[in-house]
N, CA, C and O atoms as a printed pandas DataFrame, in Angstrom:
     atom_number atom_name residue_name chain_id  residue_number  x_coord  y_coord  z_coord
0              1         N          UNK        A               1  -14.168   73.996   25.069
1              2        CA          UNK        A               1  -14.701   75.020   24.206
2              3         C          UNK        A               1  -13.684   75.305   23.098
3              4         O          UNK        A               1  -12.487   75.522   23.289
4              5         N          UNK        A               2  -14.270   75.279   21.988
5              6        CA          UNK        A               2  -13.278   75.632   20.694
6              7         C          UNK        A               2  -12.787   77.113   20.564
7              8         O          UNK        A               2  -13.596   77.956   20.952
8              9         N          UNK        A               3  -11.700   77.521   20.124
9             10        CA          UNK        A               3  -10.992   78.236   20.432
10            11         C          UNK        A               3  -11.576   78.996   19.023
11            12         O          UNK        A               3  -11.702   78.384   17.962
12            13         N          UNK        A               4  -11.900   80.387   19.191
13            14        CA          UNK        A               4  -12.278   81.302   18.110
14            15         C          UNK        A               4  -11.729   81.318   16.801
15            16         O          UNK        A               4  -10.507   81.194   16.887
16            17         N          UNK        A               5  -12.080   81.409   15.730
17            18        CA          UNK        A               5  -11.632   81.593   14.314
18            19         C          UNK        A               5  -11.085   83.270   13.857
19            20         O          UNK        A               5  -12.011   84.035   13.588
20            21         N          UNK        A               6  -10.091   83.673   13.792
21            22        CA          UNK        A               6   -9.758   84.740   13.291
22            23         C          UNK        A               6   -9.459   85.032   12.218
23            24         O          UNK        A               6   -9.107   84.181   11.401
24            25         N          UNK        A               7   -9.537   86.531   11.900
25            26        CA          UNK        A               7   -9.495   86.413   10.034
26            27         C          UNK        A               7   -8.324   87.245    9.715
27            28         O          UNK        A               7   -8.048   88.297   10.291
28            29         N          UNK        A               8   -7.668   86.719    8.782
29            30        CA          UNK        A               8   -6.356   86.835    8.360
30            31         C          UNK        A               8   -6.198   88.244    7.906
31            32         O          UNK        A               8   -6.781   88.419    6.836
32            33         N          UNK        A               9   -5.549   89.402    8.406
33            34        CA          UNK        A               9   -5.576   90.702    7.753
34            35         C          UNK        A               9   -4.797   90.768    6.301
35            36         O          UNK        A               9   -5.177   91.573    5.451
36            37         N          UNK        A              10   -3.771   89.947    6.078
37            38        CA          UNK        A              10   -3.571   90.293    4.546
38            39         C          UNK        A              10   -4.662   89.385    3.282
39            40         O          UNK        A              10   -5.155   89.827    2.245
40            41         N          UNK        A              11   -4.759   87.882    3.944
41            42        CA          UNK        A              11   -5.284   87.790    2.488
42            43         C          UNK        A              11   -7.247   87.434    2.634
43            44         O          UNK        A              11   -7.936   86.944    1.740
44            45         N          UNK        A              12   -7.678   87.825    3.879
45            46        CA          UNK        A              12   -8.884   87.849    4.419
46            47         C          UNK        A              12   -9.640   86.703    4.655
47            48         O          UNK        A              12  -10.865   86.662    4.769
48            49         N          UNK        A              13   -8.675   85.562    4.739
49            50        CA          UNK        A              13   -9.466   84.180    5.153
50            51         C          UNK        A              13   -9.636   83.690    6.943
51            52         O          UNK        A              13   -8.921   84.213    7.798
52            53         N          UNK        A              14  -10.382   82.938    7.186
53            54        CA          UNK        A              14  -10.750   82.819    8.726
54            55         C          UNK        A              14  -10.022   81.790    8.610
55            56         O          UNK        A              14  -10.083   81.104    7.590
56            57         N          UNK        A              15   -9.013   81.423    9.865
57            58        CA          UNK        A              15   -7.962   80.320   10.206
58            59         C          UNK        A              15   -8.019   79.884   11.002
59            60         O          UNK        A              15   -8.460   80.773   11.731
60            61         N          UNK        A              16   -7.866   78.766   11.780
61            62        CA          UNK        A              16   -8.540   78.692   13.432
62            63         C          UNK        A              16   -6.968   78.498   14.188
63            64         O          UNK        A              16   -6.866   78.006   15.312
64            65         N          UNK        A              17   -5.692   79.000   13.321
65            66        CA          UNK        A              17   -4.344   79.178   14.464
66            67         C          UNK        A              17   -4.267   80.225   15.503
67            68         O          UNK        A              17   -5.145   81.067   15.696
68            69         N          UNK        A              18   -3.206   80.123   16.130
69            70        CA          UNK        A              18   -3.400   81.052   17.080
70            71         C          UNK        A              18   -2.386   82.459   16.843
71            72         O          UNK        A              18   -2.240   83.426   17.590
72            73         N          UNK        A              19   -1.891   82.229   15.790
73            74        CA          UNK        A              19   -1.327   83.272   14.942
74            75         C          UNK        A              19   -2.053   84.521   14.460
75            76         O          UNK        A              19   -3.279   84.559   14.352
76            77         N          UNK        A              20   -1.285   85.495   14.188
77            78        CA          UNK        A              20   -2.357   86.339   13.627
78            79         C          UNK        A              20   -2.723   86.586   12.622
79            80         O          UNK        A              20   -3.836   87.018   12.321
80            81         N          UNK        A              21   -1.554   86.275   11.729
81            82        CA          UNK        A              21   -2.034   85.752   10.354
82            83         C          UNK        A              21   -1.896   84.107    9.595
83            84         O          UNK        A              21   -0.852   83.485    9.794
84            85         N          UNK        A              22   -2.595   83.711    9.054
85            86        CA          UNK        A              22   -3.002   82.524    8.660
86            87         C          UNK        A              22   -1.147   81.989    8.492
87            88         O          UNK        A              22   -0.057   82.553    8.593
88            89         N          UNK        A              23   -1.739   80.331    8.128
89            90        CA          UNK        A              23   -0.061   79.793    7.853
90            91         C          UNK        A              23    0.093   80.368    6.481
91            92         O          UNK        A              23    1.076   81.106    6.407
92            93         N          UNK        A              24   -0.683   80.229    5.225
93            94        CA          UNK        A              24   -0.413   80.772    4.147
94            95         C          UNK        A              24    0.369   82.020    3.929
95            96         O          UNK        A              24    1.270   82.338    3.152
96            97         N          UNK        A              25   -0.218   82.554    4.784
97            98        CA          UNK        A              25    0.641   84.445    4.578
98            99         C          UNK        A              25    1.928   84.648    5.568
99           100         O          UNK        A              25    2.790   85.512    5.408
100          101         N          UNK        A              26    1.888   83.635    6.674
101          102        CA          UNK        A              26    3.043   83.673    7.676
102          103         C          UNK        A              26    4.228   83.551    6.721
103          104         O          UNK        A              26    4.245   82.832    5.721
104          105         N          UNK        A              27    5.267   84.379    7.169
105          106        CA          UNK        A              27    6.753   84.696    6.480
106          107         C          UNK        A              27    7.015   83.195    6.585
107          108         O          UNK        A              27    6.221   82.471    7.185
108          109         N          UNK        A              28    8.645   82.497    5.734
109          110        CA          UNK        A              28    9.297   81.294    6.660
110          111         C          UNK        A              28    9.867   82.324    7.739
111          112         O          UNK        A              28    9.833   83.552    7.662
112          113         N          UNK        A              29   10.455   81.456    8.868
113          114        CA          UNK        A              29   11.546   81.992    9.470
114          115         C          UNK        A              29   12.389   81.720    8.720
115          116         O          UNK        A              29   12.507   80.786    7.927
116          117         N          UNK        A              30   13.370   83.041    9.105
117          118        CA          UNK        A              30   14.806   83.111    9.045
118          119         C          UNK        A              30   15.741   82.506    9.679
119          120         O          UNK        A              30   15.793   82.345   10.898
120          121         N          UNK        A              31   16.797   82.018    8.588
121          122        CA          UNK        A              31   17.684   81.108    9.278
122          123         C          UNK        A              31   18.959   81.630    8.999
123          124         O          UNK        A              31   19.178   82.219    7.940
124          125         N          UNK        A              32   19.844   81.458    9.887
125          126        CA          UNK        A              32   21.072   81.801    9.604
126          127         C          UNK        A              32   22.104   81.154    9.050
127          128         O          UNK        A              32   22.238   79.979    9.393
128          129         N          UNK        A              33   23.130   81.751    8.027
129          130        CA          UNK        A              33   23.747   81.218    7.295
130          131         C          UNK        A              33   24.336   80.227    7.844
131          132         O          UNK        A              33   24.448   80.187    9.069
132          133         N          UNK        A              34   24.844   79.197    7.003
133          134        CA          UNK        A              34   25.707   78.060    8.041
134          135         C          UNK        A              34   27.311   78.963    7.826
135          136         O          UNK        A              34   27.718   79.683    6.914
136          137         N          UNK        A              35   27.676   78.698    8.600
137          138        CA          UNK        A              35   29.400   79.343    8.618
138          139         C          UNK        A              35   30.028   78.460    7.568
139          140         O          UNK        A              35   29.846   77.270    7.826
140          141         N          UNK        A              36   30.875   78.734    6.199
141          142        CA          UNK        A              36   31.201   78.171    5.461
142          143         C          UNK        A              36   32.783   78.515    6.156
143          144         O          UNK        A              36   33.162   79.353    6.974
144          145         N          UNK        A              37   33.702   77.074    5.143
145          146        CA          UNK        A              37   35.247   77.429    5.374
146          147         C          UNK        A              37   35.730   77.109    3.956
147          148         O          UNK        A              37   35.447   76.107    3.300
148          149         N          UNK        A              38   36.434   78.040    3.635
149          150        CA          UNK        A              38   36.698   77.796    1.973
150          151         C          UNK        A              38   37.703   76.253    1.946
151          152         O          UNK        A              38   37.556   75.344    1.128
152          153         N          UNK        A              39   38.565   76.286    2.905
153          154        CA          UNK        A              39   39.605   75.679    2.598
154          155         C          UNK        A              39   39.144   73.908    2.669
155          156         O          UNK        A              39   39.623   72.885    2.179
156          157         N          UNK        A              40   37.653   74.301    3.788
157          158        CA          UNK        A              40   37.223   72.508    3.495
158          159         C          UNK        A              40   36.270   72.038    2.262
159          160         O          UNK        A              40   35.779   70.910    2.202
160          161         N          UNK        A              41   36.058   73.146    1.199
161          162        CA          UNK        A              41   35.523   72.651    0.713
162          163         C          UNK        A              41   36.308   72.319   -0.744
163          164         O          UNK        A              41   35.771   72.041   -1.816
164          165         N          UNK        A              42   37.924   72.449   -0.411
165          166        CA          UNK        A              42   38.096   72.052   -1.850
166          167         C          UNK        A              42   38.275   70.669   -1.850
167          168         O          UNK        A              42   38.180   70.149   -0.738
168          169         N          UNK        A              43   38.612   69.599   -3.213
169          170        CA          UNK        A              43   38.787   68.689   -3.933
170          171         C          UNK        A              43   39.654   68.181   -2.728
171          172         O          UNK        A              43   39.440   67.244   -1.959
172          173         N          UNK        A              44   40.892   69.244   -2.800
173          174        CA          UNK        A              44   42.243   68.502   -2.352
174          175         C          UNK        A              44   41.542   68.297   -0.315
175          176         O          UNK        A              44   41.531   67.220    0.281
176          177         N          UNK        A              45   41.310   68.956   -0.024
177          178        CA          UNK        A              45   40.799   68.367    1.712
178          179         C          UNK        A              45   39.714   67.375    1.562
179          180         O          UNK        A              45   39.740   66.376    2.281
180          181         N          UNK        A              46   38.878   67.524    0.808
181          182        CA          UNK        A              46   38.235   66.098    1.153
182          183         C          UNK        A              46   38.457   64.863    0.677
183          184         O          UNK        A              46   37.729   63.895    0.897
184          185         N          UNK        A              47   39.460   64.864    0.018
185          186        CA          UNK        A              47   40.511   63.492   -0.555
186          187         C          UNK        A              47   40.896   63.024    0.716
187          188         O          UNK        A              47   40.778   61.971    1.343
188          189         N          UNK        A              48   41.546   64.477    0.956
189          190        CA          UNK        A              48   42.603   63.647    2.385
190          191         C          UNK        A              48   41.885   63.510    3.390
191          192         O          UNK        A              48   42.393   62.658    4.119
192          193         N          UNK        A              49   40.878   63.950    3.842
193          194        CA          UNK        A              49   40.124   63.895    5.107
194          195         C          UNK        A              49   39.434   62.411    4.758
195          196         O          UNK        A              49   39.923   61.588    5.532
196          197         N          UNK        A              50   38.580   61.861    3.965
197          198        CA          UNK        A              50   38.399   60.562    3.029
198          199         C          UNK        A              50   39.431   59.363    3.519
199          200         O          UNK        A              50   39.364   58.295    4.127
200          201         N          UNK        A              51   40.456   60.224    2.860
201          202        CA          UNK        A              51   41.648   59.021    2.814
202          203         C          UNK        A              51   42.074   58.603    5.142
203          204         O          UNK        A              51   41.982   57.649    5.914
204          205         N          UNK        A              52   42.442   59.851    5.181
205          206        CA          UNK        A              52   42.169   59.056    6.910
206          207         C          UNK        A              52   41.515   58.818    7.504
207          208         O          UNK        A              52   41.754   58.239    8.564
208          209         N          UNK        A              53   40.499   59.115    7.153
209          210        CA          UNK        A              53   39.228   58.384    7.989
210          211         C          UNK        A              53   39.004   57.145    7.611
211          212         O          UNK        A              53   38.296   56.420    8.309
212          213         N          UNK        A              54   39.643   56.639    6.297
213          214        CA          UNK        A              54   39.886   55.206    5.775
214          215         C          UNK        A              54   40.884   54.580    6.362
215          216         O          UNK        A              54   40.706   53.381    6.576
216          217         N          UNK        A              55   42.122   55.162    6.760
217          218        CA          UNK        A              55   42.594   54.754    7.287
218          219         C          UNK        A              55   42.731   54.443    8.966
219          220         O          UNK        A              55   43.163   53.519    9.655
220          221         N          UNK        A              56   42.267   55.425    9.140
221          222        CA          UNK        A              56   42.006   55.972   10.825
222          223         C          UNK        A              56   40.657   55.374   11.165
223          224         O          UNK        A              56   39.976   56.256   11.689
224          225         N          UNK        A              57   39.796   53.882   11.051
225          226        CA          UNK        A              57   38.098   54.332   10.928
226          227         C          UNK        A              57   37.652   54.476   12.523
227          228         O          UNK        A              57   36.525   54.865   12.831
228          229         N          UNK        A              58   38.345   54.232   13.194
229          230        CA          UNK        A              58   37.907   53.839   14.796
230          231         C          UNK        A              58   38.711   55.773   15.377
231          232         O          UNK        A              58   39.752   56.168   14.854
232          233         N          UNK        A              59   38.357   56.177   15.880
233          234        CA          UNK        A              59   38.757   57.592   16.414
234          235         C          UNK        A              59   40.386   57.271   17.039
235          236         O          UNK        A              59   40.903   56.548   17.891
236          237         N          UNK        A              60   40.613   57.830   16.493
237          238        CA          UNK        A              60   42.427   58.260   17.138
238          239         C          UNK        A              60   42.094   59.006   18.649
239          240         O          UNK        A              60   43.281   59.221   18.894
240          241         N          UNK        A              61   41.700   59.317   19.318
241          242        CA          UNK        A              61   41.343   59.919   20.770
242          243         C          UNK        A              61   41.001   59.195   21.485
243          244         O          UNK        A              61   41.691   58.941   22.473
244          245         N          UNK        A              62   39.892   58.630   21.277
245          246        CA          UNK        A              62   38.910   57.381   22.245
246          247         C          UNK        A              62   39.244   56.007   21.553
247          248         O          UNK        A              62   39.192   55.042   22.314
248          249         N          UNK        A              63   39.516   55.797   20.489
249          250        CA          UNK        A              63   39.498   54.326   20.338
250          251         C          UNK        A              63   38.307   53.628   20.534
251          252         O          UNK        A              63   38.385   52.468   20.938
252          253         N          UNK        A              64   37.204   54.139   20.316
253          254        CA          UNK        A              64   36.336   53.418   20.862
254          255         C          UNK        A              64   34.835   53.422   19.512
255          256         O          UNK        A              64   34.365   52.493   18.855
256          257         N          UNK        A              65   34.451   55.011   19.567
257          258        CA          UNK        A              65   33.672   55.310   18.304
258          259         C          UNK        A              65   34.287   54.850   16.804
259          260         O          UNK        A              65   35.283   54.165   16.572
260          261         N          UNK        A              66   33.450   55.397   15.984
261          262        CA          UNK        A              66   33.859   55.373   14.510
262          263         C          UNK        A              66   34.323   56.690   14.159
263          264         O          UNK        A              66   34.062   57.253   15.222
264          265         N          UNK        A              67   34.706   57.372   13.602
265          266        CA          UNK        A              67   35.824   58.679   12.865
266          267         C          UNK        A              67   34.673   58.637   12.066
267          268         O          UNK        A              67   34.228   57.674   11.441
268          269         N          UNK        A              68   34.089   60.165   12.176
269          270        CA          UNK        A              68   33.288   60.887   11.548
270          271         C          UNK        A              68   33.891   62.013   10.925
271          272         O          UNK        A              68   33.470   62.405    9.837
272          273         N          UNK        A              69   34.945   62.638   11.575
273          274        CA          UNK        A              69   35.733   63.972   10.944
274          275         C          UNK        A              69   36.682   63.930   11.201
275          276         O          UNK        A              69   36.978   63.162   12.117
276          277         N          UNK        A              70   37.949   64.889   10.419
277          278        CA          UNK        A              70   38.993   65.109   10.724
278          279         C          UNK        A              70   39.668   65.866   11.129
279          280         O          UNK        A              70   39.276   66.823   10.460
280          281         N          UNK        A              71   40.730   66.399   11.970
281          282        CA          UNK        A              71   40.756   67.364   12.821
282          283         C          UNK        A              71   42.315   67.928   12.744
283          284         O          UNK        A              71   43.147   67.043   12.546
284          285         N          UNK        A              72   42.722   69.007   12.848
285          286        CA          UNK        A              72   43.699   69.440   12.756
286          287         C          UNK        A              72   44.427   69.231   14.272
287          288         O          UNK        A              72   44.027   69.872   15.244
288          289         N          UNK        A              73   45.557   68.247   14.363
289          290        CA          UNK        A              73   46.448   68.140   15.975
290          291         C          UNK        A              73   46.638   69.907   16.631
291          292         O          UNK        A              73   46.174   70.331   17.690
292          293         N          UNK        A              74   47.305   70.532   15.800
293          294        CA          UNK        A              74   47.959   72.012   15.555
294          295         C          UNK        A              74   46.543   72.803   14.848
295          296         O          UNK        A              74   45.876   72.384   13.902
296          297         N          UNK        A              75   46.427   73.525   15.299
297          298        CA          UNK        A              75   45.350   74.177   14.703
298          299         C          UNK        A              75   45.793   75.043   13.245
299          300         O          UNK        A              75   46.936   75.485   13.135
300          301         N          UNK        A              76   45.004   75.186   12.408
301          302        CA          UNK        A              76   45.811   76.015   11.174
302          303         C          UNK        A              76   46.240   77.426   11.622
303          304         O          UNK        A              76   47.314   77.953   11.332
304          305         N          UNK        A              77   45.161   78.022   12.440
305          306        CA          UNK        A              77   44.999   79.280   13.383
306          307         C          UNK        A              77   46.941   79.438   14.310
307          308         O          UNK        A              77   47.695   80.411   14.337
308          309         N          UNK        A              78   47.034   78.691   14.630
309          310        CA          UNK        A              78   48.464   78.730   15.522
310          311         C          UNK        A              78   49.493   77.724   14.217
311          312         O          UNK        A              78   50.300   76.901   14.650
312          313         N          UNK        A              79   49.337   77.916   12.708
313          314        CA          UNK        A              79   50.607   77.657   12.347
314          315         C          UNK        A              79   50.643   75.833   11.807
315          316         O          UNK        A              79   51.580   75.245   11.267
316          317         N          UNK        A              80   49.634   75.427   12.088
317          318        CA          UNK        A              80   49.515   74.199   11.536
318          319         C          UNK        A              80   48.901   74.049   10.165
319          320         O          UNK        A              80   48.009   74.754    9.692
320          321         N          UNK        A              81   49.576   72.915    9.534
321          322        CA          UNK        A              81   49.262   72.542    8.243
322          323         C          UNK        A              81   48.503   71.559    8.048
323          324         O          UNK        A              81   48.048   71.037    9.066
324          325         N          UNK        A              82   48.114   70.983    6.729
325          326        CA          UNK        A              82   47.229   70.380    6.163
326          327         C          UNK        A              82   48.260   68.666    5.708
327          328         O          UNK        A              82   48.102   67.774    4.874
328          329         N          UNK        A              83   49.221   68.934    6.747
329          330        CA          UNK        A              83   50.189   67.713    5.963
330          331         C          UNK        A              83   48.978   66.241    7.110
331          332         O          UNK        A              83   48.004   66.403    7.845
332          333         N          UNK        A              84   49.452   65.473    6.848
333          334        CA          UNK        A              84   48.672   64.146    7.468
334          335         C          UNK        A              84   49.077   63.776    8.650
335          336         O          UNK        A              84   48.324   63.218    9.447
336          337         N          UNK        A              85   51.007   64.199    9.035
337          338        CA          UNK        A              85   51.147   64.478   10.429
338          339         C          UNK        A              85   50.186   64.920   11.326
339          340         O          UNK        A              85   49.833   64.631   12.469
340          341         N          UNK        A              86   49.882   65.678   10.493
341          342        CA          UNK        A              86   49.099   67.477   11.510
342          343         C          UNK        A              86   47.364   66.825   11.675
343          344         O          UNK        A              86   46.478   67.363   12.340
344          345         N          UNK        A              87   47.219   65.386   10.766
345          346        CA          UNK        A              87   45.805   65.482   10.959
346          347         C          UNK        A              87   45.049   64.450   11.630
347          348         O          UNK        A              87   45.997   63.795   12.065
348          349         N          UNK        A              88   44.109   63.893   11.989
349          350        CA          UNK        A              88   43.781   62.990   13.734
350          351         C          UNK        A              88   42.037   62.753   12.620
351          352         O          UNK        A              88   41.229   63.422   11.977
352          353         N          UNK        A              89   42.343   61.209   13.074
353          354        CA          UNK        A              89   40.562   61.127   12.710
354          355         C          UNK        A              89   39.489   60.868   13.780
355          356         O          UNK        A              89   39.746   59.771   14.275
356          357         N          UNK        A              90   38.671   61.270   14.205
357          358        CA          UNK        A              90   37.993   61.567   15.560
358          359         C          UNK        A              90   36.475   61.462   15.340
359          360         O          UNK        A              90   35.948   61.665   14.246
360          361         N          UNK        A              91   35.743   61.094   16.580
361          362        CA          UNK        A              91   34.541   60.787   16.341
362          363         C          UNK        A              91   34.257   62.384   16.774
363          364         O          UNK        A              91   35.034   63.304   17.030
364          365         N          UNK        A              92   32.456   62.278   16.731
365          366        CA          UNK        A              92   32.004   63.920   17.027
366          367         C          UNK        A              92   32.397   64.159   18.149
367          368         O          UNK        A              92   33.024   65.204   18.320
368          369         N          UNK        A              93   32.142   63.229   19.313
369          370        CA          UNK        A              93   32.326   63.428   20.656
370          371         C          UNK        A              93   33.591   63.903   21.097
371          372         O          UNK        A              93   33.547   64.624   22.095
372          373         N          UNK        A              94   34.559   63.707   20.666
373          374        CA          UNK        A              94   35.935   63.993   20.577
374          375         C          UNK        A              94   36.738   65.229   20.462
375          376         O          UNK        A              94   37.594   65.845   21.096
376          377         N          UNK        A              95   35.879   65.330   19.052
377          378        CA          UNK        A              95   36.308   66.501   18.108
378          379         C          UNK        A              95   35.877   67.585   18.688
379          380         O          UNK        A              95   36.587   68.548   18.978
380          381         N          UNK        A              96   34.167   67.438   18.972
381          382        CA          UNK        A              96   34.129   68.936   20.233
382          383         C          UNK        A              96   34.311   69.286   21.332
383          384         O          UNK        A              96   34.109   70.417   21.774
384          385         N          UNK        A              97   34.678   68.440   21.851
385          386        CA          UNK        A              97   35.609   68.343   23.018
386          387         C          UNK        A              97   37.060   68.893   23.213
387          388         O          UNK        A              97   37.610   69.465   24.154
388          389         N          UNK        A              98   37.459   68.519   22.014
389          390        CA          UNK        A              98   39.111   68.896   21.884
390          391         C          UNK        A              98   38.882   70.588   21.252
391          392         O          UNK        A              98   39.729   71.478   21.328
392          393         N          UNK        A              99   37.647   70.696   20.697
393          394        CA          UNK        A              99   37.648   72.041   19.679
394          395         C          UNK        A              99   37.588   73.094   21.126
395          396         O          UNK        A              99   38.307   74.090   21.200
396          397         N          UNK        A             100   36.650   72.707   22.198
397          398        CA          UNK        A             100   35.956   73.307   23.225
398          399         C          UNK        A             100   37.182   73.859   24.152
399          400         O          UNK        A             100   37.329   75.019   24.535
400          401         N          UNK        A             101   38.041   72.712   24.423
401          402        CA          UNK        A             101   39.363   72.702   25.260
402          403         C          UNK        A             101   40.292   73.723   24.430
403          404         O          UNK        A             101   40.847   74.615   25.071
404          405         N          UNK        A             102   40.522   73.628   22.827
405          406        CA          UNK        A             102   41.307   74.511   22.376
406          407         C          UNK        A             102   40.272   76.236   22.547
407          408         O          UNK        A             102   40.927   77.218   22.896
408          409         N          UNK        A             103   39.276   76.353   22.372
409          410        CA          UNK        A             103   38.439   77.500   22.476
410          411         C          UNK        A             103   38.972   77.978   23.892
411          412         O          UNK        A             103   39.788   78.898   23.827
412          413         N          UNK        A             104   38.713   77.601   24.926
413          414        CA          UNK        A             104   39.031   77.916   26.302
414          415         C          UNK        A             104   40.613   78.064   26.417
415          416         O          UNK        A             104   41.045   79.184   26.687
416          417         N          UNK        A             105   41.225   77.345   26.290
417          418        CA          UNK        A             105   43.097   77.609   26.048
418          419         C          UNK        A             105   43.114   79.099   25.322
419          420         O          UNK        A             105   43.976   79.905   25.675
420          421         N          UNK        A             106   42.180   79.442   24.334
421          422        CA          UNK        A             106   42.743   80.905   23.640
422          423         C          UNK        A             106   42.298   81.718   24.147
423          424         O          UNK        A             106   42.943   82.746   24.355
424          425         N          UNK        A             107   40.639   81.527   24.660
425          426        CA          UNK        A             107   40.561   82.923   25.271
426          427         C          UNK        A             107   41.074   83.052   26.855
427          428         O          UNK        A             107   40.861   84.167   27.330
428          429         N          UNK        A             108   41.672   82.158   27.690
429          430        CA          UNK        A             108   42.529   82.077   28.877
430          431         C          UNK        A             108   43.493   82.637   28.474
431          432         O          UNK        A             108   43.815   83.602   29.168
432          433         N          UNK        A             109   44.335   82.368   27.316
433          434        CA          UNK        A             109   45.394   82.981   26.477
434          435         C          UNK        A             109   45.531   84.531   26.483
435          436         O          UNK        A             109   46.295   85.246   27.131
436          437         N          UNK        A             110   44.207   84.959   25.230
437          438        CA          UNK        A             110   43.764   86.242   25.460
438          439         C          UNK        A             110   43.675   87.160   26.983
439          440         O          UNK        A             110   44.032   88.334   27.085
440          441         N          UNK        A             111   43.233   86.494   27.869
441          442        CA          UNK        A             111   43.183   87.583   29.018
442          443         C          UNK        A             111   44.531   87.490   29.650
443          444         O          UNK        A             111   45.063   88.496   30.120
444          445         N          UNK        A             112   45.145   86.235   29.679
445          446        CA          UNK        A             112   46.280   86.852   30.441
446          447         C          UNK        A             112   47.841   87.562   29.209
447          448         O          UNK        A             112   48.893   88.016   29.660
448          449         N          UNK        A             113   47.664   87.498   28.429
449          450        CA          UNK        A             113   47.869   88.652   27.044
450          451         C          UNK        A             113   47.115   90.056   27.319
451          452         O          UNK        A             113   47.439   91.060   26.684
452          453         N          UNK        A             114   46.274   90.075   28.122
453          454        CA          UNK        A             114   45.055   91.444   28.260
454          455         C          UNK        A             114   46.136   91.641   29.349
455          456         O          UNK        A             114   47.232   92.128   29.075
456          457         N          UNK        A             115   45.824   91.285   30.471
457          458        CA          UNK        A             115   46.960   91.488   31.777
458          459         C          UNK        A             115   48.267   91.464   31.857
459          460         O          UNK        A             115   48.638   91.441   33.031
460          461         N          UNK        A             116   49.364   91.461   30.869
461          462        CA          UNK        A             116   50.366   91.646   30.602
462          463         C          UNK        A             116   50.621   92.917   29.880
463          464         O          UNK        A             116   51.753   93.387   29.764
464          465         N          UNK        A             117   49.342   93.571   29.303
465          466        CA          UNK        A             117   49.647   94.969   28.783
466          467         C          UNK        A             117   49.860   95.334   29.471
467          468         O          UNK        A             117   49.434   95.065   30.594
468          469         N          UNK        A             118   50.944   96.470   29.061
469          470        CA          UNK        A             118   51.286   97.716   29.866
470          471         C          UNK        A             118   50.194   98.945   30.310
471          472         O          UNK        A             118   49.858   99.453   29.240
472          473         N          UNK        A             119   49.774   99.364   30.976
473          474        CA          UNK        A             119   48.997  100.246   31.634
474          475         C          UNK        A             119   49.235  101.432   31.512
475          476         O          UNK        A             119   50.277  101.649   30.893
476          477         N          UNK        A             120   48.437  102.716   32.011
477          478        CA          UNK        A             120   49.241  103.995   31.542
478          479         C          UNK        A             120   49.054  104.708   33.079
479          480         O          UNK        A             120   47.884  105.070   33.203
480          481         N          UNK        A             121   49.579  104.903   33.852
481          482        CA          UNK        A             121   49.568  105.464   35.040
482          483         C          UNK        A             121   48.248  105.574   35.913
483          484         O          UNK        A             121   47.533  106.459   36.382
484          485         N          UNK        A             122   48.331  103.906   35.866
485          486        CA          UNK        A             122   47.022  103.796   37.054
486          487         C          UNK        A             122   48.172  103.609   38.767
487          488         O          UNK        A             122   49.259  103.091   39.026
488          489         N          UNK        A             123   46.892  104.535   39.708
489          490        CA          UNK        A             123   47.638  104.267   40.702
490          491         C          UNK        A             123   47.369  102.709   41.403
491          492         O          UNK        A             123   47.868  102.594   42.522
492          493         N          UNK        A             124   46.980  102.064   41.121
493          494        CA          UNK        A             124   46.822  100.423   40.988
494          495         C          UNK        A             124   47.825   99.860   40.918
495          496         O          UNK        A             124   48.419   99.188   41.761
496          497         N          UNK        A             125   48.213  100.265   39.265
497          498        CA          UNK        A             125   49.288   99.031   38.485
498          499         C          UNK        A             125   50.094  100.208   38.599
499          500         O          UNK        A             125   49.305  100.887   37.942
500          501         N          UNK        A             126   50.620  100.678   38.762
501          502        CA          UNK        A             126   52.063  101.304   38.672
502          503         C          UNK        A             126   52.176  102.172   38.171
503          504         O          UNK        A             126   51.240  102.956   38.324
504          505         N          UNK        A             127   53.293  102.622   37.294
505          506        CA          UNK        A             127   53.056  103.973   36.754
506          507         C          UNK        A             127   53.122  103.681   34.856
507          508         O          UNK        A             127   53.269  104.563   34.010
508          509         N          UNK        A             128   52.972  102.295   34.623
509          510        CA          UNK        A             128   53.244  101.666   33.761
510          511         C          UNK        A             128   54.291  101.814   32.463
511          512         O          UNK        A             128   54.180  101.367   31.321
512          513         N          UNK        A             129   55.064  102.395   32.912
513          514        CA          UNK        A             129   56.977  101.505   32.527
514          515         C          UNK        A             129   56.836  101.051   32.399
515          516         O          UNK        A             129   55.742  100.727   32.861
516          517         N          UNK        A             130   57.496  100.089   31.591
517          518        CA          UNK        A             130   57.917   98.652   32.198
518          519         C          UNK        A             130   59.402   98.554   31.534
519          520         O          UNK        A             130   60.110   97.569   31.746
């Protein structure tokens, strides 16, 4: 049995979706911004990211894929630079892998940084001196 025709409340046409208003008048969805990074989008990083992945074409990690991106050894976040020492050419598989492992290292970081604060006179932790 065919499924009923309904009529569109803003622009009054019969549609046979299962929406409530026709596709014509349906909003797009909303999408969310992509996360931009200023610093990859200048001239001077994608020279060099270019240039080792030309040089680097097989992944520095696995040896195995092709080098799709380039990756900071040292993160810029903890003090690392943009010199070519500091930079690794890596396939995707790699790269989020190593990004995933550094994600988990900081916030493991973070809590036991949380648990090294000093406390304020819980009868638990002490009278928190230290």
């Amino acid at each position: 049995m065919a499924k009923p025709w309904k009529i569109c409340p803003q622009c009054g046409k019969a549609h046979p979706g299962k929406h409530y208003v026709c596709d014509d008048c349906k909003p797009a969805p909303k999408r969310k911004p992509w996360p931009t990074r200023p610093e990859h989008h200048t001239p001077e990083w994608r020279k060099l990211t270019a240039e080792r992945r030309k040089a680097y074409p097989i992944c520095e990690r696995c040896g195995v894929n092709p080098s799709t991106s380039t990756d900071h050894i040292v993160p810029v976040s903890l003090g690392g630079t943009n010199d070519w020492s500091n930079l690794a050419a890596l396939c995707d598989w790699c790269h989020k892998s190593k990004s995933l492992a550094e994600a988990k290292a900081a916030l493991k970081a973070k809590a036991a940084r949380r648990l090294m604060r000093p406390h304020g006179g819980s009868p638990w932790l002490g009278s928190g001196t230290w």
